[in-house]
N, C-alpha and C positions, 0 to 999 in steps of 0.2 A: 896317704891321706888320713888313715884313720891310724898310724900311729903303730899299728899288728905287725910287723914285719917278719918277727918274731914269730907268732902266732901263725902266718897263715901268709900264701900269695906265691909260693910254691911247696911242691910235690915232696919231700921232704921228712923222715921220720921225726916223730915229737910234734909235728904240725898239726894244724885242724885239718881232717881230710872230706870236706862235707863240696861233692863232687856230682856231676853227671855227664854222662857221653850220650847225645843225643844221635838221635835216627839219621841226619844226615848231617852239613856244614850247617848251621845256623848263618852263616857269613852269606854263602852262595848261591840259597834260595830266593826264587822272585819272593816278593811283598804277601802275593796272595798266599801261597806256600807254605807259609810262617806257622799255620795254622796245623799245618799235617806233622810237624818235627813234633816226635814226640822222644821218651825221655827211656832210654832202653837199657841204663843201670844207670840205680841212683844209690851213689855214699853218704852218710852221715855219721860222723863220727868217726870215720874209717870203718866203718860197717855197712854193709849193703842192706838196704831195706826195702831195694825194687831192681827185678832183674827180670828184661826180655827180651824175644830173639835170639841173637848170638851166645847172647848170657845168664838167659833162663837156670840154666845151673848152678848158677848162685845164688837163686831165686831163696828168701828165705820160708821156711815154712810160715802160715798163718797163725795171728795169735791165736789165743782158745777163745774160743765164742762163746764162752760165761767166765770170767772173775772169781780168782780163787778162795775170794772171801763169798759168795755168795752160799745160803745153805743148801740151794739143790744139787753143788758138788759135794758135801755133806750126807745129807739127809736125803738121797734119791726117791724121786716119786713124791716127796712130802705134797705136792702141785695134786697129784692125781685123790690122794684122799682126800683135801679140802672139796674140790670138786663136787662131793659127793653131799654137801652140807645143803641144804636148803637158805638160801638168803632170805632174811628178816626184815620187813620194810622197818625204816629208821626216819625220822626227821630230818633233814640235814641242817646246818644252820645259815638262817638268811643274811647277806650281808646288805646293812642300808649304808646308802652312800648318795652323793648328790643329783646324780643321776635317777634316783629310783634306790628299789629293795629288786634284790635278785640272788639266785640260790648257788649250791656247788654244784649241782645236780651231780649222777653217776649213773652207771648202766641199770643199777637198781631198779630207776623208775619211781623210787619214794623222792620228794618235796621237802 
C-alpha cells in the first residue's frame, strides 16, 4: 500500500527493523484483555530501546539524567554556591493586554 517493500514488511537485513513482541497473542485475547498486553521488547531501528521479562537483558541502560551540554556536568556544584547569595527584590515587568495588566511574578515575591 505504501509503496516500501523495499524498505520494510519483512524481517530481513537492510530493512527497517522497528518491532515488538508483546506479552501475549494480541490476536487471542478477549476484548477486555487488550488492556493487560503489554510490550516486553521493543526494536527501533534494529535497536532495542525496551526490554522486559524474558528479555530484560537487553534492557538498555538509562540515558544520563542531565545533557552533556549543560554546565553542572562541567562546573560541579556551581548550583551550591549561588545558593548562598541573597536574592534582591527587582520589579518585574507588567504585561498590559486586553484583559487587564498582570505581572511574571517568581518565587521572589517582588511585583
Amino acid at each position: 500500500m505504501s509503496s516500501e517493500e523495499a524498505k520494510k514488511g519483512t524481517l530481513e537485513p537492510g530493512k527497517l527493523a522497528d518491532l515488538v513482541v508483546l506479552s501475549t497473542d494480541y490476536f487471542s485475547v478477549l476484548v477486555d484483555a487488550v488492556k493487560d498486553v503489554e510490550s516486553v521488547l521493543t526494536m527501533v531501528g534494529g535497536k532495542v530501546v525496551y526490554a522486559a521479562g524474558p528479555f530484560s537483558r537487553l534492557d538498555p541502560p538509562p540515558p544520563p539524567s542531565l545533557p552533556d551540554w549543560l554546565p553542572v556536568r562541567r562546573y560541579r556544584g556551581y548550583h551550591k554556591a549561588s545558593a548562598l547569595v541573597t536574592p534582591v527584590a527587582r520589579r518585574h515587568p507588567m504585561i498590559i493586554g486586553e484583559s487587564g495588566a498582570w505581572s511574571t511574578e517568581c518565587p521572589c515575591g517582588a511585583f
